[in-house]
N, C-alpha and C positions, 0 to 999 in steps of 0.2 A: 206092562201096566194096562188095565183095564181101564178106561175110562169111560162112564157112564153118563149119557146125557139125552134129558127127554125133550123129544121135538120141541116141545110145548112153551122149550127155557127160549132155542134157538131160533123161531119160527115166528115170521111175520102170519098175518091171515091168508096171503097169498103164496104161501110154502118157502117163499125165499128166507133164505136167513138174516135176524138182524146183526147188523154190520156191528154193533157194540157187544153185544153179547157173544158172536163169533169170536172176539177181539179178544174173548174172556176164554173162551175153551183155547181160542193159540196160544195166550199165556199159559195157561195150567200143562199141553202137549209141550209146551218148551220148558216149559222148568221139569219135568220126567224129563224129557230128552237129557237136557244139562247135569243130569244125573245118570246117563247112562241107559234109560229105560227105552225101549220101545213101545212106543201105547199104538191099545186098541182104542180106538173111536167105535164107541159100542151107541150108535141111537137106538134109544131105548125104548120105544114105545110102548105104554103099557096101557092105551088108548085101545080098546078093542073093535071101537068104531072103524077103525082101520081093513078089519078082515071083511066088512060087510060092504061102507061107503064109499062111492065111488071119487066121488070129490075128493074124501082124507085120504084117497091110495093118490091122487093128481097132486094133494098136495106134499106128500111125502115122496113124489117121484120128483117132483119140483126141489123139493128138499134135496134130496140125495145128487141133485144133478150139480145143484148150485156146490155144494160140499166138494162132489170129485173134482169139478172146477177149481174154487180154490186150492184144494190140498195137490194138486197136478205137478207142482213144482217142490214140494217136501219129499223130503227122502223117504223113499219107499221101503226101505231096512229099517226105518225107523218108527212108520206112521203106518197102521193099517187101519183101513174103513169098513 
C-alpha cells in the first residue's frame, strides 16, 4: 500500500515532525499492516520550492532524518520509506 503524505501535513517550521500528526500516519501504517499490507511511506512533496531552496532541501533532510529515526525499530518487510 501506497501511502501518501505531504511534508506540509507532518512538518513543524523547523523540519521536525509534529509529534500528533506523526501519531496519525502510525495509525493509518498499522491499521494496513493489520490487514496484511505492507506500506510505502511515499512523502510527497509537490512543493517545487524544494529543487531550488536551500533551507526547504535542510528542512526535508531534517524531515527525513527524524522519520528514519522513528521508523528504525518497525519492521522492515513491512514499512518502506
Amino acid at each position: 500500500m501506497r501511502l501518501c503524505v505531504s511534508p506540509s501535513v507532518i512538518e513543524s517550521p523547523s523540519g521536525e515532525p509534529v509529534q500528533n500528526r506523526l501519531a496519525d500516519v502510525d495509525a493509518a501504517i498499522r491499521k494496513f499492516q493489520s490487514h496484511g499490507l505492507a506500506v510505502v511511506l511515499d512523502i510527497h512533496n509537490e512543493d517545487r520550492k524544494l529543487d531550488t531552496d536551500a533551507d526547504e532541501q535542510r528542512r526535508f533532510e531534517v524531515l527525513w532524518t527524524a522519520l528514519a529515526m522513528h521508523y528504525t525499530k518497525w519492521d522492515p518487510e513491512m514499512l518502506f520509506l
